[in-house]
C-alpha positions as CSV (number, residue, x, y, z in Angstrom):
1,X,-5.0,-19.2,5.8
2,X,-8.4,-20.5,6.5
3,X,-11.3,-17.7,4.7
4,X,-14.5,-18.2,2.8
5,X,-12.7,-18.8,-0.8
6,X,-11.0,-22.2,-1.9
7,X,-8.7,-21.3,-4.5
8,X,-7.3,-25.0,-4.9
9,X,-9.4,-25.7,-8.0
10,X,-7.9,-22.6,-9.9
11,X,-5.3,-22.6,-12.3
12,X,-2.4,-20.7,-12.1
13,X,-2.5,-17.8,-14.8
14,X,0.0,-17.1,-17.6
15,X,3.3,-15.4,-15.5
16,X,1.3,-12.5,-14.0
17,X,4.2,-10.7,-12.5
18,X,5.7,-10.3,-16.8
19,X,2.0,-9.7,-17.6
20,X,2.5,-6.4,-16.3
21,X,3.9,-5.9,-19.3
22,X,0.3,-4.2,-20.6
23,X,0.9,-1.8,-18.5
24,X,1.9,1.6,-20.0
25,X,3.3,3.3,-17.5
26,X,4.8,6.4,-19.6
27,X,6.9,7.9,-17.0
28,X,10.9,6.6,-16.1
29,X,11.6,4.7,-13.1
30,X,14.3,6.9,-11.9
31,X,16.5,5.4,-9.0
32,X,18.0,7.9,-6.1
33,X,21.7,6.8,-5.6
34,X,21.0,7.2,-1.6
35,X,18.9,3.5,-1.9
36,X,22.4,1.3,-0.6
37,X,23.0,3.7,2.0
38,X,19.1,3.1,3.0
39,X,19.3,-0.6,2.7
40,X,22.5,-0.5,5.3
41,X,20.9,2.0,7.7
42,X,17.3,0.3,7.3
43,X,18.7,-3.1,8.0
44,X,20.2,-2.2,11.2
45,X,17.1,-0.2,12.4
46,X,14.8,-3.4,12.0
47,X,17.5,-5.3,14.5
48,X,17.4,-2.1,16.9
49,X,13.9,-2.1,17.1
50,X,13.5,-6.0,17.6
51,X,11.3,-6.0,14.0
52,X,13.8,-8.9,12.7
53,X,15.7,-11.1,15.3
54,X,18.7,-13.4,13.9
55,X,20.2,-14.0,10.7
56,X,17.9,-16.0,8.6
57,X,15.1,-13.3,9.2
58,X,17.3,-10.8,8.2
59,X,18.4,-12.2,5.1
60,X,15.0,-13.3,4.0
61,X,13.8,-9.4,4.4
62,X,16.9,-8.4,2.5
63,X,15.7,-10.5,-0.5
64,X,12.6,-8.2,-1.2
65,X,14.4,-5.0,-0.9
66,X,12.0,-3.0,-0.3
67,X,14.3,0.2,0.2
68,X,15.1,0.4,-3.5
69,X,10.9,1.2,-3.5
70,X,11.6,4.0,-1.9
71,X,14.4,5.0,-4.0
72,X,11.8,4.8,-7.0
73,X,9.4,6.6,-5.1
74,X,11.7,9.6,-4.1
75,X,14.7,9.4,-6.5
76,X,15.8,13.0,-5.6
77,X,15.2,13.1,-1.7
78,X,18.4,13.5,0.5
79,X,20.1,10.4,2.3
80,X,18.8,11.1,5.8
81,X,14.7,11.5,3.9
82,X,15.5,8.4,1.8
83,X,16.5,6.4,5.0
84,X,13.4,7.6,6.8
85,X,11.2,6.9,4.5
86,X,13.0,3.0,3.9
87,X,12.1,2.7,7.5
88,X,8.5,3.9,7.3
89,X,7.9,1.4,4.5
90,X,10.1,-1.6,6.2
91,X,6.8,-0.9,8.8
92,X,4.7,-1.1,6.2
93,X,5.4,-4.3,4.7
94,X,5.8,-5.8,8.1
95,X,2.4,-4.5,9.6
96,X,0.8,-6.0,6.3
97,X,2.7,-10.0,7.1
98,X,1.2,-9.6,10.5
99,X,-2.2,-10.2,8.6
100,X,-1.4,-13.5,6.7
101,X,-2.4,-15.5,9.7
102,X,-4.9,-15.8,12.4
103,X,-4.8,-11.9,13.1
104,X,-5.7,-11.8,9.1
105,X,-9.4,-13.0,10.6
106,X,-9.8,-11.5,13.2
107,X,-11.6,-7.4,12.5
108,X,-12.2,-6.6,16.3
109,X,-8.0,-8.0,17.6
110,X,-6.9,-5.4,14.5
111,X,-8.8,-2.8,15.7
112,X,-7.1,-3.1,19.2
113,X,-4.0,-3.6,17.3
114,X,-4.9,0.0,15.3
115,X,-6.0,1.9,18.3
116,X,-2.7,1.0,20.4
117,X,-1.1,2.3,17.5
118,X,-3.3,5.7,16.7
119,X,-2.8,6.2,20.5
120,X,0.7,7.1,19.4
121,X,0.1,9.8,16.8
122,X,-0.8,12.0,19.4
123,X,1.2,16.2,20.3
124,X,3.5,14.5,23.0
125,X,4.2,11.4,20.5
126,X,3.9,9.2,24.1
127,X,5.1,5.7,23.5
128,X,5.0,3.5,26.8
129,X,8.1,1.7,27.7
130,X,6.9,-1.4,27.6
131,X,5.2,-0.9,24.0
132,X,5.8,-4.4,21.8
133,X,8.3,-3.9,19.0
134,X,5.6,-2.9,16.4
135,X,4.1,-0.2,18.4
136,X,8.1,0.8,19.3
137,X,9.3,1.0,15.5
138,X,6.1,2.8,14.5
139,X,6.5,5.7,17.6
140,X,10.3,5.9,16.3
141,X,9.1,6.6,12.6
142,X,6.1,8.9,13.2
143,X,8.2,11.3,15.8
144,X,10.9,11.4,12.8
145,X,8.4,11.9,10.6
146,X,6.4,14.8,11.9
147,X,9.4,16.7,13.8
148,X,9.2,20.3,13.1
149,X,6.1,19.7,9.8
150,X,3.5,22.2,10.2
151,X,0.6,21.2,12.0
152,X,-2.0,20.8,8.9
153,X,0.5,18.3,7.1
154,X,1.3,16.4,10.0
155,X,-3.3,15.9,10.6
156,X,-3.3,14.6,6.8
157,X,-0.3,12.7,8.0
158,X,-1.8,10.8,10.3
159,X,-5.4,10.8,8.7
160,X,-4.3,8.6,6.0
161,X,-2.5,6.5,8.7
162,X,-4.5,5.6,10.2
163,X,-7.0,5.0,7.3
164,X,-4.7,2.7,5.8
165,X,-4.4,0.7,9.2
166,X,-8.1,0.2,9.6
167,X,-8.7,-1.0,6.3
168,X,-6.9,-4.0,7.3
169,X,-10.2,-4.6,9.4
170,X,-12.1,-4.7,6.3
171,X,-10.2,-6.9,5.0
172,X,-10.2,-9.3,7.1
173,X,-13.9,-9.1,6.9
174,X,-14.1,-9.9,3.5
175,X,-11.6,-12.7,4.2
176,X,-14.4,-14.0,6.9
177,X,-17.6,-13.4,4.5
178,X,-19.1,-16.0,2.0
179,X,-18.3,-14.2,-1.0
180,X,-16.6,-11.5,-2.7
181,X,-17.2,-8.1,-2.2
182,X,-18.7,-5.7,-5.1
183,X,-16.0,-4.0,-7.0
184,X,-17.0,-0.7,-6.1
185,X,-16.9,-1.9,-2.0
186,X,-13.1,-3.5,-2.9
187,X,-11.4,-0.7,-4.5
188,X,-12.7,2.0,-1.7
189,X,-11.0,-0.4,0.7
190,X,-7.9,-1.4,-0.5
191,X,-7.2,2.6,-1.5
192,X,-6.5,2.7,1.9
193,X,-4.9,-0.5,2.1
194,X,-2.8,-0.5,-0.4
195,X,-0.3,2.5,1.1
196,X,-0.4,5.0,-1.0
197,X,-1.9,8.0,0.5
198,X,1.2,8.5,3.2
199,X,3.6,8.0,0.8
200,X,2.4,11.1,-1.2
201,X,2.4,12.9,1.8
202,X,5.9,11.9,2.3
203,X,6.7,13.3,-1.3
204,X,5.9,17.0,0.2
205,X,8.2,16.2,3.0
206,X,10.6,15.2,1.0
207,X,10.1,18.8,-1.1
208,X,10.5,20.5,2.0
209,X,7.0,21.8,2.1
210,X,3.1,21.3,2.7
211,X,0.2,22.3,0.3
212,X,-2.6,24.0,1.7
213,X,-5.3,21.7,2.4
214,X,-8.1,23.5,0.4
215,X,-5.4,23.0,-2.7
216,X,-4.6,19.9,-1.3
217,X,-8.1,18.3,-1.3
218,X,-10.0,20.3,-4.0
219,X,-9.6,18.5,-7.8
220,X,-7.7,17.9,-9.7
221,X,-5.5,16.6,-7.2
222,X,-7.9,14.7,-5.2
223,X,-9.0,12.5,-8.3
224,X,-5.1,12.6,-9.3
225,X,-4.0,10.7,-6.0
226,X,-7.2,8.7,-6.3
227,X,-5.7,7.5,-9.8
228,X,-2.5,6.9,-8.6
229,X,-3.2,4.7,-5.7
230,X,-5.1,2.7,-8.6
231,X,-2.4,2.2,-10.8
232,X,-1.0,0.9,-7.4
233,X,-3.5,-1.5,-7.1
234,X,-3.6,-2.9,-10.1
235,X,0.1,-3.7,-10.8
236,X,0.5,-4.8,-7.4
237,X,-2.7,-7.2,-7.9
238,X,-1.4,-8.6,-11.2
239,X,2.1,-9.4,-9.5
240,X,1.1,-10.8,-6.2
241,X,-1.7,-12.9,-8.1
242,X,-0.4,-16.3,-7.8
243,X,1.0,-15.6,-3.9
244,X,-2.3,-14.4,-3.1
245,X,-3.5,-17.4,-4.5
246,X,-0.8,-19.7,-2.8
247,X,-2.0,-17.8,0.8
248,X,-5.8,-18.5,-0.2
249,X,-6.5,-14.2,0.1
250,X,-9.6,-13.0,-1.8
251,X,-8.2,-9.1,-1.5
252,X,-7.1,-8.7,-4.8
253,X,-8.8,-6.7,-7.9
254,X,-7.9,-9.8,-10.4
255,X,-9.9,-12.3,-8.2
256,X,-12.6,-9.8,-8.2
257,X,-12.8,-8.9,-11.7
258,X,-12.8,-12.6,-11.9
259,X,-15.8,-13.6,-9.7
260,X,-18.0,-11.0,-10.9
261,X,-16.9,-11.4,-14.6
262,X,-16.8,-14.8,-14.4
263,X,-13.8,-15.3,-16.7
264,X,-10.5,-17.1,-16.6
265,X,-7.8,-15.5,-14.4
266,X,-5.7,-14.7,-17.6
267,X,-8.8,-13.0,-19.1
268,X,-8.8,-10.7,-15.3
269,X,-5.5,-9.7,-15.7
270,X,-5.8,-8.7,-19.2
271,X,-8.7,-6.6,-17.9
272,X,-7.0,-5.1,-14.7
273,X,-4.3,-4.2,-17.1
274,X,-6.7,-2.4,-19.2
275,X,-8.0,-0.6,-16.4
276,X,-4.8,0.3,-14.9
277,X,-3.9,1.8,-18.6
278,X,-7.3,3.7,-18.7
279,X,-6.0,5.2,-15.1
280,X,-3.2,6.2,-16.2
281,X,-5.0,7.9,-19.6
282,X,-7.1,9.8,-17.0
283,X,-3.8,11.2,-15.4
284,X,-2.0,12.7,-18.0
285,X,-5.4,14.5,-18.9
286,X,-5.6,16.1,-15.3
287,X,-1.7,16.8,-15.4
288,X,-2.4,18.7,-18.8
289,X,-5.3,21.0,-17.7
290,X,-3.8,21.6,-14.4
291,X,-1.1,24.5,-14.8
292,X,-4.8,26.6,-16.7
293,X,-6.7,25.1,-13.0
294,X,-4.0,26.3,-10.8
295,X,-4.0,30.0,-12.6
296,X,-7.5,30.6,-13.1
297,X,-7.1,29.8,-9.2
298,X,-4.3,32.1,-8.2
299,X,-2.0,30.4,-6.8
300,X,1.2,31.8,-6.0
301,X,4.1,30.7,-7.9
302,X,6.1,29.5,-4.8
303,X,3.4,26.7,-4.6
304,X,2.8,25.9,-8.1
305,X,6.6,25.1,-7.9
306,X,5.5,22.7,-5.1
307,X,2.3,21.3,-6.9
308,X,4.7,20.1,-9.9
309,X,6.9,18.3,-7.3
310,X,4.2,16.8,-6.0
311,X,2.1,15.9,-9.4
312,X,5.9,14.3,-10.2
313,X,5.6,12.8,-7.1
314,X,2.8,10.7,-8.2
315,X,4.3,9.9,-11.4
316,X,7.3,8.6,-9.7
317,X,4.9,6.2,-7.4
318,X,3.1,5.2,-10.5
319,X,6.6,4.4,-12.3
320,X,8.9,3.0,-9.6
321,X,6.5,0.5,-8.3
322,X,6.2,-1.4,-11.7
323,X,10.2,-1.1,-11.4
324,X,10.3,-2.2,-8.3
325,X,7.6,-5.2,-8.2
326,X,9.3,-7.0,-11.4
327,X,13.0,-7.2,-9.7
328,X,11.6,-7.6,-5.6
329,X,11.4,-11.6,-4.8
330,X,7.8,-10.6,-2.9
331,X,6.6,-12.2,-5.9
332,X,8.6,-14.8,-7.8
333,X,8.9,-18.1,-6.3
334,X,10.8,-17.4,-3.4
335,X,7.5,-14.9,-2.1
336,X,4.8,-17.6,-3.0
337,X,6.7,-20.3,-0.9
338,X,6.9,-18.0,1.5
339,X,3.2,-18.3,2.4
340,X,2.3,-21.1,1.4
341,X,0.8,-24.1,2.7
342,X,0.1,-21.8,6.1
343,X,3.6,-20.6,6.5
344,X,4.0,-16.8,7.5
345,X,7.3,-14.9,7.4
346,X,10.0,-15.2,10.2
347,X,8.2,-11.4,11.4
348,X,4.8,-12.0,10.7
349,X,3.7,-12.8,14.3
350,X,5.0,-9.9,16.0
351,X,1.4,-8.7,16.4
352,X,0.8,-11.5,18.9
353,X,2.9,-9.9,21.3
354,X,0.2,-6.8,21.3
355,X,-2.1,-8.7,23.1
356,X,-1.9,-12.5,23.2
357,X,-1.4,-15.1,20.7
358,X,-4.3,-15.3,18.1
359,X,-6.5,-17.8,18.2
360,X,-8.2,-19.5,15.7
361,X,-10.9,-17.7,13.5
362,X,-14.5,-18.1,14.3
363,X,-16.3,-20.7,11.9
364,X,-19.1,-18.8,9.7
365,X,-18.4,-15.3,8.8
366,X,-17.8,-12.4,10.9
367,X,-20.5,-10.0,9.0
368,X,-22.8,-10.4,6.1
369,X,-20.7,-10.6,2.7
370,X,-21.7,-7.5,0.8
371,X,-23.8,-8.2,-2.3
372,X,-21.8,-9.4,-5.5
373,X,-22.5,-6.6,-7.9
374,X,-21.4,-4.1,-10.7
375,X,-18.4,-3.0,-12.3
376,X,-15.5,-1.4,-11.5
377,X,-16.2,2.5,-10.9
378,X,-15.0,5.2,-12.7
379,X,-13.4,8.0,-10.9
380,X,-16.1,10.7,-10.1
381,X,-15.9,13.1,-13.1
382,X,-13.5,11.0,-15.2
383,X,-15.0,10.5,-19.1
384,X,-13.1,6.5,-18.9
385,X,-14.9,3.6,-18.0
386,X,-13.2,1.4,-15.4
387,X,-11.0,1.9,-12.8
């Protein structure tokens, strides 16, 4: 992919994806025995919905297994949850290939491409018959989804949707601009980006029920889900270092870290481990004074049942997607050729069909780059440094 950083002269770090080893998560990656079932049933919905097409597509998608993320993510939920939620994150990882070419450049064709698709999470669900298959799977998943939630989960819901959908507009900003963006401007972006907000809301599905949103939004569990989407992050950006590289994408915390440190790549991921580990420090300190928060507060017992699900719920994300991103083949060699050198994945143009093919990106960038400045933030009230 064409964007405003040449990443030809750098070398390639030390195995990132085994560097992940600094990472302390101190919470077990526990596996729901649903996840083959979910692998079956998501396989066949991708063909239904016209997500893959033919044989090699399919057995290329099968490689990265992304249902066995889910069954990290929600090792207790039933088979029919766990299936669900394989689809929504098949969807996922498909809306995010659609943006390793052109469309990857292109902020105002995404944000056609995002409001076709927030026209969907609508109170009659409409999706027109002749919707491409992106828009199609994402109606399917979002009706499934919301059936029968009560109406404040099902706003959140579709909230941090469609948050996470525009980011990709960002993105592709800072893919057009002539530097990096600061730290602080990166990490409030690719929170949304990276995914993480509808899959906790999932976890209360899941549990069968939906905090209130004054509990829901007030701390510590606004900071704590702030936290966990950065653990997130930074595993995720020490293991897709060298395919990020390979696809020439400067949205990744190491690459950052790098530009505005001005260290080695090594000496980034050493220090987006470090951060990740002061993260997950800050965690367990909010998950300890919270049972004295939630009493001093009165909340009923029923829902402090359903605030340790959900606090578990985070550990789980935290836990299972280190599991998950050291066995997927998203990252090893298989994942870096598979976007390399300009290629996309057999599914990665499927966006074209919402509205044309894309054409090429303009030359020059499409806004000024923000300036290059300042460290990684610490969460808002959080006594660690970093991020």
């Amino acid at each position: 992919m064409a964007n405003a950083m040449d990443f030809g002269h750098l070398p390639s770090p030390a195995d990132p994806t085994r560097r992940t080893t600094a990472v302390r998560i101190p919470y077990p990656a526990l596996l729901n025995p649903h996840a083959e079932r979910a692998r079956r049933h998501t396989l066949q919905w991708l063909l239904t919905t016209g997500l893959l097409g033919g044989e090699a597509a399919t057995s290329e998608y099968d490689t990265l297994r992304l249902e066995r993320l889910m069954a990290y993510f929600y090792p207790t939920a039933n088979a029919a949850d766990l299936e669900l939620a394989a689809d929504f994150n098949a969807w996922f990882f498909i809306f995010d290939d659609q943006f390793d070419g052109g469309l990857g450049m292109r902020p105002r064709a995404i944000e056609r491409l995002v409001e076709s698709l927030g026209r969907i999470m609508t109170p009659d669900d409409t999706v027109p018959v002749a919707s491409p298959p992106l828009v199609r799977a994402f109606g399917d998943i979002w009706r499934r989804s919301t059936a029968g939630r009560a109406p404040h989960w099902r706003r959140r819901f579709r909230t941090h949707w469609l948050a996470y959908m525009a980011a990709h507009q960002g993105e592709a900003r800072n893919r057009n601009a002539d530097g990096l963006p600061t730290p602080e401007a990166f990490l409030e972006l690719r929170r949304h980006s990276i995914g993480v907000q509808p899959c906790l809301d999932f976890t209360e599905r899941c549990g069968g029920y939906a905090l209130p949103d004054d509990l829901h939004g007030a701390e510590p569990l606004r900071e704590m889900r702030e936290v966990t989407a950065d653990v997130v992050i930074f595993v995720n950006d020490i293991v897709s270092l060298v395919k990020e590289i390979a696809a020439g994408d400067v949205n990744n915390s190491v690459l950052v870290l790098r530009g505005h440190k001005g260290c080695s790549l090594d000496e980034a991921v050493d220090l987006t481990a470090a951060l990740a580990n002061r993260r997950i420090a800050r965690f367990g300190e909010l998950a300890a004074a919270l049972p004295a928060a939630l009493q001093a507060r009165r909340v009923p017992a029923e829902v402090r049942g359903h605030v340790d699900h959900y606090v578990e719920g985070m550990r789980h994300v935290m836990a299972g997607n280190l599991a998950w991103s050291l066995a997927t083949s998203r990252y090893d060699e298989r994942g870096i050729a598979a976007v390399s050198g300009g290629r996309q994945r057999p599914w990665g143009a499927l966006a074209a069909q919402q509205g044309g093919p894309p054409v090429p990106a303009p030359a020059g960038p499409a806004e000024p780059a923000p300036p290059a400045t300042g460290p990684f933030p610490t969460q808002r009230g959080a006594p660690h440094p970093g991020r």
